[in-house]
C-alpha positions as CSV (number, residue, x, y, z in Angstrom):
1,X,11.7,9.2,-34.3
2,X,9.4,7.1,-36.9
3,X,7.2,4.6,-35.4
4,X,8.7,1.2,-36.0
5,X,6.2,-0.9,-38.0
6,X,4.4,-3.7,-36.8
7,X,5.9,-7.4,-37.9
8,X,3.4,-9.0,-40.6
9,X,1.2,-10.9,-39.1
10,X,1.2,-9.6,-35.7
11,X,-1.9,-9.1,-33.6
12,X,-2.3,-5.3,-32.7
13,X,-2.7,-5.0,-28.7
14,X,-5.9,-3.5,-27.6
15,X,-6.3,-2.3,-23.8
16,X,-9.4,-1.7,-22.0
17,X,-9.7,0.8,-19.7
18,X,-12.6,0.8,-17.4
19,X,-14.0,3.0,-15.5
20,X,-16.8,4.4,-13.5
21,X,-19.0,7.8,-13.3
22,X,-19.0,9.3,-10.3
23,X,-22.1,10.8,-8.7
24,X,-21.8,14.3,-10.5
25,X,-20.9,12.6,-13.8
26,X,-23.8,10.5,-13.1
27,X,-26.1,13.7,-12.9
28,X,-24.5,15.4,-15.7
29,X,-24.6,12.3,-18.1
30,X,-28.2,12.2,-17.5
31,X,-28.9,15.2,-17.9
32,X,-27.0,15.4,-21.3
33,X,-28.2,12.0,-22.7
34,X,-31.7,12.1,-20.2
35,X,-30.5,8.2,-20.1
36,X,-29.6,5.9,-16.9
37,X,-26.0,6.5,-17.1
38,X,-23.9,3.0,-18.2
39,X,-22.7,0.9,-15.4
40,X,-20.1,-0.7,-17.1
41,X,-18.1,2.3,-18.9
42,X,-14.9,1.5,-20.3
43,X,-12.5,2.8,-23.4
44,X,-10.7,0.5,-25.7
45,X,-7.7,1.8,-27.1
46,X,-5.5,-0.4,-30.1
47,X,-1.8,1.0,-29.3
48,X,-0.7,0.6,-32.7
49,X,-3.0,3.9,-33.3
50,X,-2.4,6.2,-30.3
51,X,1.0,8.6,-30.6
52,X,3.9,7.1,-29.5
53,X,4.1,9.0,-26.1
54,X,0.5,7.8,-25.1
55,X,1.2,4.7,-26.6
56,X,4.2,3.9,-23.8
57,X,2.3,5.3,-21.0
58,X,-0.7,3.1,-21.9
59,X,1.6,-0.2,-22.3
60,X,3.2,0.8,-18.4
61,X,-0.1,0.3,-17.4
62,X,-1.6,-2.9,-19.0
63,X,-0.3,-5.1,-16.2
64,X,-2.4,-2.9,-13.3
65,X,-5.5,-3.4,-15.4
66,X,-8.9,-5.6,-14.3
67,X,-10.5,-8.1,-16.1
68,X,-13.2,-6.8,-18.5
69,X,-16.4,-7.0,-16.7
70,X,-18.9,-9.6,-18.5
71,X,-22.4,-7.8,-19.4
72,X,-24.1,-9.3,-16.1
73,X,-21.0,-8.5,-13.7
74,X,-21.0,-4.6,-13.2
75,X,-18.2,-3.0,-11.8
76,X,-19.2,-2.3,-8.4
77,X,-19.7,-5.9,-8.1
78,X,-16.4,-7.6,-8.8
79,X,-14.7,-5.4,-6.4
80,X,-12.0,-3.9,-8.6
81,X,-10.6,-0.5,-8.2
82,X,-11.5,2.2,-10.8
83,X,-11.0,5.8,-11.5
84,X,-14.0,7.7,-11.2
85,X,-14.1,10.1,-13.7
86,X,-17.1,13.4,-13.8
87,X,-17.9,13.1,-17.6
88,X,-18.2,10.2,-19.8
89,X,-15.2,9.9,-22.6
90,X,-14.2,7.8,-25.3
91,X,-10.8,9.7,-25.3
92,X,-7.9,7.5,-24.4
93,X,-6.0,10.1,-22.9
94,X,-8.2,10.8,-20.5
95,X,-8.6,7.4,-19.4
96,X,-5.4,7.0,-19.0
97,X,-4.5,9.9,-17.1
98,X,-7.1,8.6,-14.3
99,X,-5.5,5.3,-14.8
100,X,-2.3,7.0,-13.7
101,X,-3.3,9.5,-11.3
102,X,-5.5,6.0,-9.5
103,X,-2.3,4.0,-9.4
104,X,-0.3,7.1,-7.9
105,X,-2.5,7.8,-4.7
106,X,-2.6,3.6,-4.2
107,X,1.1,3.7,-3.9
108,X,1.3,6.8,-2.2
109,X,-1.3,4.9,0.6
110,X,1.2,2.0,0.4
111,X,3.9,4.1,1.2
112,X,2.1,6.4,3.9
113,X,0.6,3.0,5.3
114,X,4.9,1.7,5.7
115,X,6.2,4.4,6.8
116,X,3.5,3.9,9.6
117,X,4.3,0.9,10.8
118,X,8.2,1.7,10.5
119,X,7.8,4.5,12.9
120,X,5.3,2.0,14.8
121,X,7.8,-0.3,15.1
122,X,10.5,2.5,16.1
123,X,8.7,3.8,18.9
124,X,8.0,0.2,20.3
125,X,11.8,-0.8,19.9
126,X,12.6,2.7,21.9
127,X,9.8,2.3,24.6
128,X,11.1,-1.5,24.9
129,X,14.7,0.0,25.3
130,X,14.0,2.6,27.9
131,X,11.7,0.0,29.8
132,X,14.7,-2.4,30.0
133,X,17.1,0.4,31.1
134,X,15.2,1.7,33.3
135,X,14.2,-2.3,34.7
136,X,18.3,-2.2,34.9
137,X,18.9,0.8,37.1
138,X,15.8,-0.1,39.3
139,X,16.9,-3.6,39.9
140,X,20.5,-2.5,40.6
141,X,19.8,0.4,43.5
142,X,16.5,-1.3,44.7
143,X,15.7,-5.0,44.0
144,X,16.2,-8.0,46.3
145,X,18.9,-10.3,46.0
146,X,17.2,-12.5,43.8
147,X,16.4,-10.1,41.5
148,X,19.5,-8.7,41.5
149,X,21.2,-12.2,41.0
150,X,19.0,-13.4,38.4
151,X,18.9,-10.6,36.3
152,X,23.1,-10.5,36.8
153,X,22.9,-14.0,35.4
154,X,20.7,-12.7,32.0
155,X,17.6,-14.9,33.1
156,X,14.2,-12.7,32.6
157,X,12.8,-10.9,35.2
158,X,10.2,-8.6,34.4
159,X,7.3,-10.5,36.5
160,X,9.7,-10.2,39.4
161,X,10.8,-7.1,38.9
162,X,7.4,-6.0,38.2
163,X,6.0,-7.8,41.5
164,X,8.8,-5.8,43.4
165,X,8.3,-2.5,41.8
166,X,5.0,-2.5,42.4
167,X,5.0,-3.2,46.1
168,X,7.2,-0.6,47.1
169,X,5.6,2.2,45.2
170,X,2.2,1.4,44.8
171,X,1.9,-1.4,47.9
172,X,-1.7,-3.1,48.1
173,X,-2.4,-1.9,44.2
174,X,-2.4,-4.9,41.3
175,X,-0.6,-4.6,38.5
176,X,-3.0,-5.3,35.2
177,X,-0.4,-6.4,33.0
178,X,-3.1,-8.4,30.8
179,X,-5.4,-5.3,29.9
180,X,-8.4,-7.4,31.4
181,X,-9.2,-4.8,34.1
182,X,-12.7,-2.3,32.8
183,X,-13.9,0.5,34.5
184,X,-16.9,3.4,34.4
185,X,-16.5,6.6,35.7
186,X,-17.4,7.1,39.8
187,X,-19.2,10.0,40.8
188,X,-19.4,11.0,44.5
189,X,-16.8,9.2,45.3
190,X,-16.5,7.6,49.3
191,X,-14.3,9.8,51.7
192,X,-11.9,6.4,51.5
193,X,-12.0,6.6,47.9
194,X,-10.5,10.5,48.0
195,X,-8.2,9.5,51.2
196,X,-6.6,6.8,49.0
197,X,-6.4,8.8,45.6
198,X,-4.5,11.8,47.6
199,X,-2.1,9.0,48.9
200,X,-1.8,7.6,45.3
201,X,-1.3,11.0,43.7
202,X,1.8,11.9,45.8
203,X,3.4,8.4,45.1
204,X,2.6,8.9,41.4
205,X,3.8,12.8,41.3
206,X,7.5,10.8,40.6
207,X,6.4,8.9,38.2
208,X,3.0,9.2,36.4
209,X,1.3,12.1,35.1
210,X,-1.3,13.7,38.1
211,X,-4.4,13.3,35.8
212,X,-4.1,9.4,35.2
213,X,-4.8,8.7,38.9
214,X,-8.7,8.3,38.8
215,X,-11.3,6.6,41.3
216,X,-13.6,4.9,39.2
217,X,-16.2,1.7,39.3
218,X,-14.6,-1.5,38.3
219,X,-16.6,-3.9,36.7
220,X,-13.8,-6.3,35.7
221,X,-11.1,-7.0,37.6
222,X,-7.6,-8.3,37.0
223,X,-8.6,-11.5,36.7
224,X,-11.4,-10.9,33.8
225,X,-14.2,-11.7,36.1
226,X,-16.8,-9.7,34.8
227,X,-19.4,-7.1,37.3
228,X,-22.4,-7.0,34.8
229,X,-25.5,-4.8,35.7
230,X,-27.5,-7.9,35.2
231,X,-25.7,-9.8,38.0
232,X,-25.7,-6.4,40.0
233,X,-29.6,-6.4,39.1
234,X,-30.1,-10.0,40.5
235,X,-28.4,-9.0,43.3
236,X,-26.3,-11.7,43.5
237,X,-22.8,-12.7,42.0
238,X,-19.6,-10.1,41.6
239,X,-20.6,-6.8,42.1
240,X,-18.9,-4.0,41.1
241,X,-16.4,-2.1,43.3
242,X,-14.6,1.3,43.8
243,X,-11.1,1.0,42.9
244,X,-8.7,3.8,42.4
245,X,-7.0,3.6,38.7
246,X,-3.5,4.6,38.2
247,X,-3.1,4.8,34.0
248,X,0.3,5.1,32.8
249,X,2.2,3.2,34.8
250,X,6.0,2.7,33.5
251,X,4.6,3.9,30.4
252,X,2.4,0.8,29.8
253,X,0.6,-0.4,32.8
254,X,-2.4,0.0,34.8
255,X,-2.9,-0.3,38.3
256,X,-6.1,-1.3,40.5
257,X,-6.5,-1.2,44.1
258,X,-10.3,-1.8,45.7
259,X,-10.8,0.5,48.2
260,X,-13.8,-1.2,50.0
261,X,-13.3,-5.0,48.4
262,X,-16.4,-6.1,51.1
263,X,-18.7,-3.4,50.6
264,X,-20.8,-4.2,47.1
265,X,-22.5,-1.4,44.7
């Protein structure tokens, strides 16, 4: 098919493709020219004279191009994505192909990057489905009547149900449903520490996985007050305490109970 001529008069569109060397094509180009390699490259290409195919390809993208850099603005400092290309051209085609191949891989990161969030989103709405089935069951065969007759009546009960839960499989343990709670690793461990962990573990065999049951050092409980080793050094103030951790709990939860609350590090 003929090219269809230009009206009289009309200006011819001219597209600028920038673009930047990357470190080999740095080397090479000064090695070729034995000049600092430019830090503003670009090609400009008038469509009226590149072959109709390149010609469409070249129009697709003059909406995803950047500003032209001014002579004291180089690339790198406007923050605009570029191709990086290994040799220094003046050939449209090759510009544009980066130009092309550049605006794939960003999509392709936009889709990766929502298809993320969709299965994100999935998984939470599923975990939030079996955590209110399983909330339903529990509250049916083994909650008080309160429970039981508010969450008949469609009020919210998770605190309660929760606070109820909690106490009759983990009683004396505190449920850290804010994520305040921190911890360190505890080595040697106090004979009360490993009698309460064995106790924990067979409560937890039912429902969470043996190796989230830990003793460990807590240096900030429940309540976000904070055990720092400056307070510990003053020897005054909070001071850390042995706690056994349970991680896990109803898939979401952590649970802390000290196991000699008067007895500081």
């Amino acid at each position: 098919m003929a090219d269809i001529p230009s009206a009289p008069g009309s200006a011819p569109v001219v597209l600028t493709f920038s673009y930047r060397l990357s470190p080999r094509g740095e080397d090479r180009y000064v090695a070729s020219k034995g000049t600092e390699p430019p830090t503003r490259p670009f090609v400009r290409a008038n469509l009226a004279e590149l072959p109709p195919d390149l010609r469409a390809r070249a129009a697709a993208l003059r909406k995803h191009l950047p500003p032209i850099p001014s002579e004291d603005s180089p690339l790198s400092l406007l923050g605009v994505t570029v191709p990086f290309l290994d040799e220094s051209t003046d050939d449209p085609a090759v510009v544009i192909g980066a130009w092309e191949a550049l605006l794939r891989k960003q999509q392709e990161e936009r889709d990766a990057t929502a298809a993320a969030q969709r299965a994100r989103e999935a998984r939470a709405a599923e975990e939030s489905r079996q955590f209110k089935e399983q909330m339903k069951w529990w509250v049916t065969d083994n909650g008080s009547e309160a429970l039981r007759t508010a969450h008949a009546r469609g009020y919210n009960v998770v605190g309660l149900y929760l606070r109820e839960r909690v106490a009759k499989e983990f009683p004396g343990f505190e449920l850290d449903t804010q994520k305040k709670a921190k911890w360190e690793d505890r080595a040697n461990p106090s004979a009360a520490a490993l009698n309460l962990e064995t106790e924990t573990l067979a409560r937890a065999s039912q429902t969470v996985p043996r190796g989230q049951v830990r003793i460990v050092w807590l240096t900030r409980g429940i309540d976000g007050t904070n055990y720092k080793p400056l307070v510990r050094l003053g020897g005054s103030g909070p001071q850390p305490r042995e706690a056994v951790l349970v991680q896990g709990y109803l898939g979401r939860y952590a649970l802390v109970r000290d196991v000699t609350p008067e007895q500081p590090r």
